[in-house]
C-alpha positions in Angstrom: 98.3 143.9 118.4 98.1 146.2 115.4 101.6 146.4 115.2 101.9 142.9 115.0 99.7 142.2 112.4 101.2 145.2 110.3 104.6 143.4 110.8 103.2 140.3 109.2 101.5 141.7 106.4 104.8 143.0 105.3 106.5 140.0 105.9 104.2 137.8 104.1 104.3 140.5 100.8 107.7 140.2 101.2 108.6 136.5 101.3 105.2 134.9 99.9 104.3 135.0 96.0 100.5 135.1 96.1 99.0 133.2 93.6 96.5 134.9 90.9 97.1 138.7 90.9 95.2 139.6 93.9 97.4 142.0 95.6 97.8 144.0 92.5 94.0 145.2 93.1 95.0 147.2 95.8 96.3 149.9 93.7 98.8 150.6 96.5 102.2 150.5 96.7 102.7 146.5 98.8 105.3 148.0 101.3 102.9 150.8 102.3 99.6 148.2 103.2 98.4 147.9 106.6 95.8 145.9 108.1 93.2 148.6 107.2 94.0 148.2 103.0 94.7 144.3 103.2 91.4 142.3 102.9 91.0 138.8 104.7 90.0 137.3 101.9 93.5 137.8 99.9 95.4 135.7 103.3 93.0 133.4 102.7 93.2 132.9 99.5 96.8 132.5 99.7 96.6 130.5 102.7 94.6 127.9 100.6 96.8 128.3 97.5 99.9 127.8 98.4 99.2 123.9 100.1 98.2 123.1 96.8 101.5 121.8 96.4 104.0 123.5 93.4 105.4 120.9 91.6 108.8 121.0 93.3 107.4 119.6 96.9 103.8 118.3 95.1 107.0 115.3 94.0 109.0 115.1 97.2 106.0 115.1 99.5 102.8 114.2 97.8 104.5 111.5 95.5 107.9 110.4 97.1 106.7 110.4 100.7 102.8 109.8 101.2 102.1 107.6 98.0 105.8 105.9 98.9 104.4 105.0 102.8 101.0 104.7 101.6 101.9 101.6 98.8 99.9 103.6 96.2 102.7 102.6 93.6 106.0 101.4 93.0 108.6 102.7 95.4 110.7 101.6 98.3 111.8 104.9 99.5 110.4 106.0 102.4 108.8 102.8 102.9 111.6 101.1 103.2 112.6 103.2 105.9 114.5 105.9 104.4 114.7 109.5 104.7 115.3 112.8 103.0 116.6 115.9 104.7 116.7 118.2 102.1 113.0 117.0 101.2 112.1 117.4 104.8 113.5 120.7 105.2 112.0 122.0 102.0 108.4 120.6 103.2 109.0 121.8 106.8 109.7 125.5 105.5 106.6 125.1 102.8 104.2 124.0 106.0 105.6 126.6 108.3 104.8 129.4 105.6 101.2 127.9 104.7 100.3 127.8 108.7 101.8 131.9 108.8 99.4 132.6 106.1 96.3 130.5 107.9 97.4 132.1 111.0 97.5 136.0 109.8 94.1 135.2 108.3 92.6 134.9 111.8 94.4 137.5 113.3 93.4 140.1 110.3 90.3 139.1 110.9 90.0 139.8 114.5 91.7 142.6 114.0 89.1 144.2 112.2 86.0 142.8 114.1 88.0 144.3 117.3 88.7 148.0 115.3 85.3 147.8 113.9 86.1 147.6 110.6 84.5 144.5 109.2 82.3 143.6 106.3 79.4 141.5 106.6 81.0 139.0 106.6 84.0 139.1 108.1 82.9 136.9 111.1 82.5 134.2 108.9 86.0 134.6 107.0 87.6 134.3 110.2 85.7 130.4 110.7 86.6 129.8 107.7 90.1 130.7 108.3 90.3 128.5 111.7 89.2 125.6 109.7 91.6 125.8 107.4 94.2 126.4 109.5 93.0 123.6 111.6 93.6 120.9 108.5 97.1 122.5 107.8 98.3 121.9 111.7 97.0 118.2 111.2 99.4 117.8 108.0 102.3 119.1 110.2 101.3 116.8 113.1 99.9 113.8 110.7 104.6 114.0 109.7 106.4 115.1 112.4 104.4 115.0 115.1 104.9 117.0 118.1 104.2 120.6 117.2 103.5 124.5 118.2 99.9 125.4 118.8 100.4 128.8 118.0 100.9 127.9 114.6 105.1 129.3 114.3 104.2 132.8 115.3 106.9 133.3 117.1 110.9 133.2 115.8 111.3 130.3 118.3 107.6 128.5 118.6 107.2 126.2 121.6 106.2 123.0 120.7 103.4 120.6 122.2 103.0 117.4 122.5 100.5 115.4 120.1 97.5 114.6 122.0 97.3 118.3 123.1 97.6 119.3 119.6 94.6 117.3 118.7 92.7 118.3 121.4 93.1 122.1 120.3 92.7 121.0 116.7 88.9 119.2 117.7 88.3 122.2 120.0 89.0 124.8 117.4 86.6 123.0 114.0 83.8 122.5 117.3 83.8 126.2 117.5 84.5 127.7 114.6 82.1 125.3 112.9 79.2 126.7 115.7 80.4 130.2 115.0 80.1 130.1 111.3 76.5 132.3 111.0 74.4 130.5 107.7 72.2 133.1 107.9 75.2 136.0 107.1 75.1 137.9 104.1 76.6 136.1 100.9 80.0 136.8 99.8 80.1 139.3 96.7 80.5 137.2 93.4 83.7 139.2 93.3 85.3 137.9 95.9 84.2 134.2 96.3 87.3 133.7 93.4 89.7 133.8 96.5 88.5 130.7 97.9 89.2 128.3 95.2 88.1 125.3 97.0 84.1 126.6 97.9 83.8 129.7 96.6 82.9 130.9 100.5 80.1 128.7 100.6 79.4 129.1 104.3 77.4 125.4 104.4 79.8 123.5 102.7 82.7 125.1 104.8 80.5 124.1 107.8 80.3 120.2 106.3 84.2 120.6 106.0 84.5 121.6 109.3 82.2 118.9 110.8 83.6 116.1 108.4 87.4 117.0 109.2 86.5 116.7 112.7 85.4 113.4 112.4 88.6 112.1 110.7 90.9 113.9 113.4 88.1 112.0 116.0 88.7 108.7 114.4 92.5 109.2 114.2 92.3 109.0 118.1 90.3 106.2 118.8 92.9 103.5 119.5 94.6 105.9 122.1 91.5 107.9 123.7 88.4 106.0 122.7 86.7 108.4 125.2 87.4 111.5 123.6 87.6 110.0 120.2 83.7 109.1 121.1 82.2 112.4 122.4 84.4 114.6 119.4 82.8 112.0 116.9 79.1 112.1 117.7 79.1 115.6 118.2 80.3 115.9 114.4 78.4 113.7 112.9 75.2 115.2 114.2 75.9 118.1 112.5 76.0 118.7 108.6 78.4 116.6 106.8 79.7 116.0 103.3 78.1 113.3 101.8 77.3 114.4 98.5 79.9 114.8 94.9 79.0 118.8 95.1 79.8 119.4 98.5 83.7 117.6 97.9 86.6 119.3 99.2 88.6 119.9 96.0 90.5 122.5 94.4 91.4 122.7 90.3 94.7 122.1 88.8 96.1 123.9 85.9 99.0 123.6 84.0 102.4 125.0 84.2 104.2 125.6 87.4 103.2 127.2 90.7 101.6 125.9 93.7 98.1 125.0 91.4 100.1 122.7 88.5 99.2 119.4 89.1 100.8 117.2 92.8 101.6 114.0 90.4 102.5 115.6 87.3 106.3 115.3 86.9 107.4 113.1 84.2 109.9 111.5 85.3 108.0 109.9 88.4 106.5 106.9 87.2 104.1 105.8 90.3 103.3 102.1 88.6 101.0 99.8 90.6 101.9 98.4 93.9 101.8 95.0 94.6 100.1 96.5 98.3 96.8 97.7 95.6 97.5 94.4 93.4 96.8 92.0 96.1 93.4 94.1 97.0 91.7 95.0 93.9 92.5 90.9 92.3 89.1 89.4 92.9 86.9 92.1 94.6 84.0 92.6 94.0 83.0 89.7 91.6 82.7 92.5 88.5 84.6 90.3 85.5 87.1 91.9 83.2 85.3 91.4 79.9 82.0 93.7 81.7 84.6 96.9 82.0 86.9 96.8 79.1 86.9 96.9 75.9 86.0 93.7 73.5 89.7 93.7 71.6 90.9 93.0 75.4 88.8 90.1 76.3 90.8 87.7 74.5 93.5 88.1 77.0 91.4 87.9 80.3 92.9 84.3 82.1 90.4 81.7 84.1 89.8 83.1 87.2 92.1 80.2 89.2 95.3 80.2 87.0 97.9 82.9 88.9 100.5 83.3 85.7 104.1 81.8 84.9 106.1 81.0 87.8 109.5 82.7 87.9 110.8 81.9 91.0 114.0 82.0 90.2 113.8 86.1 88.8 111.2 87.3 91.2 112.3 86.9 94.9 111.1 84.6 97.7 111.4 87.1 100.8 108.6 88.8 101.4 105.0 88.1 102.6 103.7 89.1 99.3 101.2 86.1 98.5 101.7 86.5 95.0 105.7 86.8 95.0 107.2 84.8 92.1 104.5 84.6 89.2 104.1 86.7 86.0 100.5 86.9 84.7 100.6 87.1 81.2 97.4 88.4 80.9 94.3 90.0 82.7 92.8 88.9 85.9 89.5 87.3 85.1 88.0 89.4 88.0 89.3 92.4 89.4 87.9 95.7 91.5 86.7 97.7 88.6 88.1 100.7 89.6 91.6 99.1 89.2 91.3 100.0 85.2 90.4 103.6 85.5 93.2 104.1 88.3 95.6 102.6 86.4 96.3 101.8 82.2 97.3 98.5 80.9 100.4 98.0 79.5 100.3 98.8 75.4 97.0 100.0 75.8 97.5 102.6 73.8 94.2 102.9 72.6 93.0 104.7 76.1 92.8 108.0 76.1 94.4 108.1 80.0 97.1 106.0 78.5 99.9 108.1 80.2 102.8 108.7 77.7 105.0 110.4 80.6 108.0 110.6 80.2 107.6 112.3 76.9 111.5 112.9 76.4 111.3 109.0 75.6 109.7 106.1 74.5 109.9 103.7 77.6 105.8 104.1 77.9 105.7 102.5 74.4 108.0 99.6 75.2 106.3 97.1 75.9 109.0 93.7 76.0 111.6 93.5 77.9 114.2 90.5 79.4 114.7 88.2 82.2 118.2 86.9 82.0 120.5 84.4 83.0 123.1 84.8 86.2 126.1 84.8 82.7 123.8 88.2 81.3 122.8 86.3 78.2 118.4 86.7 77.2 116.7 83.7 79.5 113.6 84.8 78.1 112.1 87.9 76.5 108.8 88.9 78.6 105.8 90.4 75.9 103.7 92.9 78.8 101.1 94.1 76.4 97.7 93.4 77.6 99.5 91.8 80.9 98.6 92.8 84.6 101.1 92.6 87.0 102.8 94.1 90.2 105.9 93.3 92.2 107.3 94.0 95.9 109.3 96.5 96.8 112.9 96.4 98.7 116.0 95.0 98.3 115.9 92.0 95.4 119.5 91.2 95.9 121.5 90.1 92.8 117.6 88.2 91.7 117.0 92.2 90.5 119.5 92.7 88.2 118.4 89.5 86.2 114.6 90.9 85.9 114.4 94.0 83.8 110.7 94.1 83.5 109.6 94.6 87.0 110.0 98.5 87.4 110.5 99.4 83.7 107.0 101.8 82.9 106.4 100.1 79.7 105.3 96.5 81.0 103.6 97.6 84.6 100.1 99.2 84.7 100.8 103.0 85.5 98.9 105.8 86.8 96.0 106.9 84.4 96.9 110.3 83.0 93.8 111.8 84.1 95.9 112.6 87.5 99.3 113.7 85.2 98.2 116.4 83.1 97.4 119.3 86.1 93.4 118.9 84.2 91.7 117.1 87.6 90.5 118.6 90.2 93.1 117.7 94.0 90.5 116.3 96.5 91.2 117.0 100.1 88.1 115.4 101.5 85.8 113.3 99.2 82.5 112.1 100.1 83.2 108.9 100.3 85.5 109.3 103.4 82.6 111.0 105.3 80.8 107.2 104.9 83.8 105.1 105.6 84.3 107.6 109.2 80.3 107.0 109.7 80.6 103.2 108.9 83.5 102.8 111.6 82.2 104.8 114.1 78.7 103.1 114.2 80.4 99.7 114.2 82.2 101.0 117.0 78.4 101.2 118.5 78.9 105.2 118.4 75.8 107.4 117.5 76.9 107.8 114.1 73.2 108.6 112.6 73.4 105.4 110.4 73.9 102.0 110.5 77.3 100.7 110.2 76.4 98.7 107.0 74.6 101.7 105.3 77.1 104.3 105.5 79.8 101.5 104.0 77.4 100.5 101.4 76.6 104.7 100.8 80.7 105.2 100.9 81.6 102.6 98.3 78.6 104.2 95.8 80.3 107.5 96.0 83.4 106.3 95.1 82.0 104.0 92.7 79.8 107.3 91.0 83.2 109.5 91.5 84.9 106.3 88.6 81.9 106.6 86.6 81.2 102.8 87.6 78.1 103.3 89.4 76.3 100.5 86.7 78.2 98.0 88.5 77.8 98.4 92.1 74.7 97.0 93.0 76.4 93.7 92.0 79.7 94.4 93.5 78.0 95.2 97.2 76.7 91.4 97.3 79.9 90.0 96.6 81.0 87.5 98.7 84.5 86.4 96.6 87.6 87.2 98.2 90.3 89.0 97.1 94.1 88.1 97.6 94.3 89.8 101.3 91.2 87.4 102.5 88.9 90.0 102.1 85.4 90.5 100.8 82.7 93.1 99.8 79.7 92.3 100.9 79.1 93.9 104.4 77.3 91.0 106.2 79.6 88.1 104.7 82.9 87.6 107.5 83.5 84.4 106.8 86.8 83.9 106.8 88.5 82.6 103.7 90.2 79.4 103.8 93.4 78.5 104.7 94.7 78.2 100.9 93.4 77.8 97.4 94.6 75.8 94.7 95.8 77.7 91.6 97.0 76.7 88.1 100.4 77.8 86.5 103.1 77.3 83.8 106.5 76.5 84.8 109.0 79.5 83.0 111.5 77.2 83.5 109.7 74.3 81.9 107.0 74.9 80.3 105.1 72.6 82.4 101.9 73.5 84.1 101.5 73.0 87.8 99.2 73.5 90.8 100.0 76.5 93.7 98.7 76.0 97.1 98.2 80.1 97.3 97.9 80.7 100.8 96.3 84.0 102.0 98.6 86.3 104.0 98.5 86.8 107.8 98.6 90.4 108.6 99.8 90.3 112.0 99.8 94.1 113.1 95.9 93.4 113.0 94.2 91.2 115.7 97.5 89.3 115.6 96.7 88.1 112.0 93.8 86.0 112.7 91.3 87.9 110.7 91.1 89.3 107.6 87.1 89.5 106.6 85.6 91.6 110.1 83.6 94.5 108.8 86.5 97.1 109.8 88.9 95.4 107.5 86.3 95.5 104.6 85.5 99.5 105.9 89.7 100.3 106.0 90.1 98.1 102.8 87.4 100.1 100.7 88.4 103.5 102.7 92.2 102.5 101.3 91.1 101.9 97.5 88.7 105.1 97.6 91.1 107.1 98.9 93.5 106.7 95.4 95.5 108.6 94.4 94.2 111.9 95.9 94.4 111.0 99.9 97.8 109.1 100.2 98.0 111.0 103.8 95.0 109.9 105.3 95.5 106.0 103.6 98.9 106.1 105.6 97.6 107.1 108.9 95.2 104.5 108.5 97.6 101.7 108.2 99.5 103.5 111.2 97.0 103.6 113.5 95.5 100.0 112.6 97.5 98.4 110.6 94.8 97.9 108.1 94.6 97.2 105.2 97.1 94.5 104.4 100.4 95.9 103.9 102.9 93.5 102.3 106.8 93.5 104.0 109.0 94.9 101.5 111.8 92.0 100.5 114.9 91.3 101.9 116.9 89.0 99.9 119.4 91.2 101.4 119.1 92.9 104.7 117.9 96.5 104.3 119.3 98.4 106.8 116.8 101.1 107.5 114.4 98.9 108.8 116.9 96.7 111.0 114.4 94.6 112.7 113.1 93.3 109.3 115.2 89.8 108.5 115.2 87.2 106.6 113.8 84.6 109.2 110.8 87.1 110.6 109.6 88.4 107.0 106.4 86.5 107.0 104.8 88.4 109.7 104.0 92.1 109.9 105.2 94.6 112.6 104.8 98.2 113.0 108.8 98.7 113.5 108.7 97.4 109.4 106.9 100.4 108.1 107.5 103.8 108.4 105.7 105.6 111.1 106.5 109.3 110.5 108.9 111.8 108.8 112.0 113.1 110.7 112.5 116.9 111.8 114.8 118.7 109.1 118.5 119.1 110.4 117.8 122.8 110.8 115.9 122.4 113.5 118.3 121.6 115.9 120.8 123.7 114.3 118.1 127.1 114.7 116.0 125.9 117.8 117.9 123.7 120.2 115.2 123.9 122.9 112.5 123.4 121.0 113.7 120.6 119.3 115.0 118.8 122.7 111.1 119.6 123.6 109.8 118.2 120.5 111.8 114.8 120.4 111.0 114.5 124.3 107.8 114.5 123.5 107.9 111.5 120.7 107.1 107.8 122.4 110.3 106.8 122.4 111.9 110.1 122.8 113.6 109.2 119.2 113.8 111.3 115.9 113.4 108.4 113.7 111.2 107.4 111.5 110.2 104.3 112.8 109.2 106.2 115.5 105.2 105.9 115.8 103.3 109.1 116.4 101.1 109.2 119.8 97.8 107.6 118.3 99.4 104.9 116.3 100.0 101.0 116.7 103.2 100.7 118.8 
């Protein structure tokens, strides 16, 4: 055993850059340390460090694969059914490396308990350890899917299938959680700076442990209610995180290594999705003119008029309710936290006005054209003060006639309070511990709470996280409906109606008109019947809480329920990564039209035949693809 765990502490001081300069404090020479001079603290802290994200796969993963599937912004991507190897490989390696670290953490650790060389707290380093580890081997199985227990110890790991991983996972935070002592001496102020996220807080690392479990319970529900049940109210009788101080967050900082900032490339310009669009338009019942500032109100539009129909420049094939109209102004209601998410185009007296890219001007930019079919100007679109979001997918030869729908001058865009590595990454917020609460007890499990009061408790702490919290007494009693058919106010499921009339202007014309807007039929859920139950309004309000910082966990949702609404990208030409998308089927929603997982990187098959034959075998349909669904998702 020692042998091993010397072996791996020279392997990971040879191949792992630790962040800070903690290993320098050894005063040894790094190829000389054994498991007596290395402290579990340092593993730990690089364990935590390093899933940070560096920039390089903060954008391939964080930004172009879990905000892409997620519909956080403007991308087809992944969610058009695409791949990356090379992005997959480079995450696969990453993952591998972090779970090494989390793994050589716990075996340090029992190492020194075993040889009797611990510090007070070494018992509790290792819990701390197992539930970190724990949350790592969920992001591997959350991807890929099928995966090694043992965390890739081993040159050629042995991979499990998905609903054992989980049940280790659940096992594991139960324990380690119930072996975490409270009453232990404190960790030295000296050393609490290796655990960026808590600082060793042995409470809040037991909230974590006890709120992680519940999400991994929950993730189960639609596949082993059973277990999904017994794991869930064991967790939430214990301590939880339900308050701002007790979030699971660790600080960015500028510059580049695994702490710089997951969405602070330039280049990537994560503009509002139509997917958030069609939410946030009329919930909540807060008007415009109460949340910005007075120079903007002149621009705020009657609350039944839907913008300038451009049918003819904004495509048709998609069951995005509001395809083919440009509002030329602000939305007379909208979810308040809409405006601090994202930045109006040429509002550039906002401080989060994001000037990314700062190599050019395009953020500045604020007209652009639609044109005729010959190339000539049709019309020259103004955006400033505008709010508007567009479909993703294939646009056919209708997309190279509109040069304002992607262009990051005339789209709201990400507010540069994520972009400047200054926030602080959220892994687990305190909202999500109310959202888990709220669907359990509406489940009818022991949750502790009432179904109503822990949605009601989860939509304040979002609401306080935005600085909004003046405005959400009056947003919980709203009963208006935004443009998925869904409502705040817990106790009010009626359904909306069938359509509502709306005003517009002609583009063509000039002339105004009425639009029967009809509310879309999600038909992955309840087979698109409802769109106002209380778990819609729970999934919908998890789904908006959970921007930007938990893309992951906003994906899984819509995998394993197919909530909230997720519009079908368009196909005025067939896209032919998701084959079974067409254009006679697009106004219903199927699971095989989103993307259900990623693929494993070609160099798994190439290193590790055998376990990749065991992986894939272990997949639903026995197929690397991803379309494939993961165990505990809609099929």
């Amino acid at each position: 055993m020692k042998n091993k765990i010397n072996k791996a502490i020279l392997l990971l001081f040879g191949f792992i850059a630790f962040a800070c300069s903690d290993f320098e404090e050894l005063n040894v020479d790094p190829k000389a340390a054994n498991s007596e001079q290395v402290q579990v603290e340092y593993v730990i802290n690089d364990a935590l460090i390093g899933p940070q994200q560096d920039p390089h796969i903060a954008e391939r993963v964080f930004v172009l694969y879990w905000k892409t599937a997620a519909r956080q912004h403007l991308s087809t991507g992944i969610a058009g059914g695409t791949y990356n190897d090379d992005w997959s490989s480079d995450y696969y390696r990453y993952l591998s490396g972090w779970l090494k670290s989390a793994n050589l953490a716990v075996s340090l650790a029992q190492e020194k308990i075993d040889n009797d060389q611990t510090v007070p707290y070494t018992n509790n380093l290792m819990q701390i350890a197992r539930i970190w580890r724990v949350y790592l081997m969920s992001e591997f199985t959350d991807n890929f899917g099928p995966m090694p227990i043992d965390a890739f110890n081993g040159s050629n790991p042995e991979f499990k299938p998905e609903n054992e991983v989980y049940y280790y996972m659940l096992e594991e935070l139960a324990d380690a959680s119930s072996q975490l002592d409270l009453t232990a001496p404190a960790v030295p102020n000296d050393v609490t700076k290796y655990d960026q996220a808590y600082g060793f807080n042995y409470l809040k690392w037991k909230k974590y442990a006890n709120s992680l479990r519940l999400r991994l319970a929950m993730r189960i529900s639609e596949v082993d209610p059973s277990k999904s049940k017994s794991e869930f109210e064991a967790a939430a009788a214990g301590p939880l995180i339900t308050a701002a101080d007790d979030i699971f967050g660790v600080d960015e900082r500028p510059g580049w290594d695994a702490l710089t900032g997951v969405m602070s490339r330039e280049w990537n310009s994560q503009l509002l999705s139509a997917t958030l669009n069609n939410l946030y338009i009329g919930l909540g019942s807060i008007p415009s003119s109460a949340v910005l500032p007075e120079a903007l109100h002149g621009n705020i539009k009657d609350a039944n008029y839907i913008g300038i129909r451009y049918n003819n420049h904004i495509p048709s094939k998609t069951n995005d309710p509001s395809t083919g109209f440009w509002m030329d102004g602000l939305h007379q209601v909208i979810d308040p936290r809409a405006y601090e998410a994202f930045t109006i185009p040429g509002d550039f007296e906002n401080p989060n006005f994001s000037y990314f890219p700062t190599y050019e001007n395009t953020p500045s930019i604020v007209k652009r054209n639609l044109l005729n079919e010959n190339g000539s100007v049709f019309v020259e679109i103004d955006a400033t003060y505008t709010w508007n979001a567009h479909t993703i997918g294939n646009w056919g030869p209708i997309g190279s006639l509109n040069q304002v729908r992607n262009f990051i001058g005339t789209i709201p865009k990400l507010s540069h309070q994520f972009r400047g590595s200054q926030s602080r990454r959220i892994f687990f917020g305190d909202w999500e511990t109310y959202f888990l609460l709220a669907e359990g007890a509406l489940r009818g499990w022991n949750a502790g709470t009432t179904a109503k009061d822990a949605y009601e408790n989860g939509i304040r702490a979002n609401f306080a996280y935005w600085g909004l919290s003046e405005h959400v007494a009056a947003y919980l009693e709203s009963e208006s409906y935004n443009r998925a058919g869904t409502s705040v106010k817990f106790d009010h499921t009626a359904e909306p109606p069938a359509s509502v009339v709306m005003n517009y202007i002609d583009g063509y014309t000039g002339q105004p008109g009425t639009f029967n807007y009809t509310f879309p039929s999600n038909t992955i859920y309840m087979n698109g019947t409802v769109k106002n139950d209380q778990l819609t309004k729970i999934i919908t309000q998890k789904y908006i809480a959970h921007m930007p910082w938990l893309p992951l966990e906003a994906w899984s949702d819509h995998r394993r329920l197919g909530l909230p609404f997720f519009e079908n990208i368009a196909v005025e030409l067939p896209n032919n990564d998701l084959p079974d998308l067409t254009s006679s089927n697009y106004m219903t929603n199927s699971v095989r039209f989103f993307p259900q997982r990623l693929k494993y990187p070609s160099s798994l098959p190439n290193t590790n035949p055998d376990g990749y034959a065991i992986a894939t075998g272990f997949l639903s349909n026995g197929k690397d693809e991803v379309l494939t669904p993961l165990w505990w998702a809609k099929k």
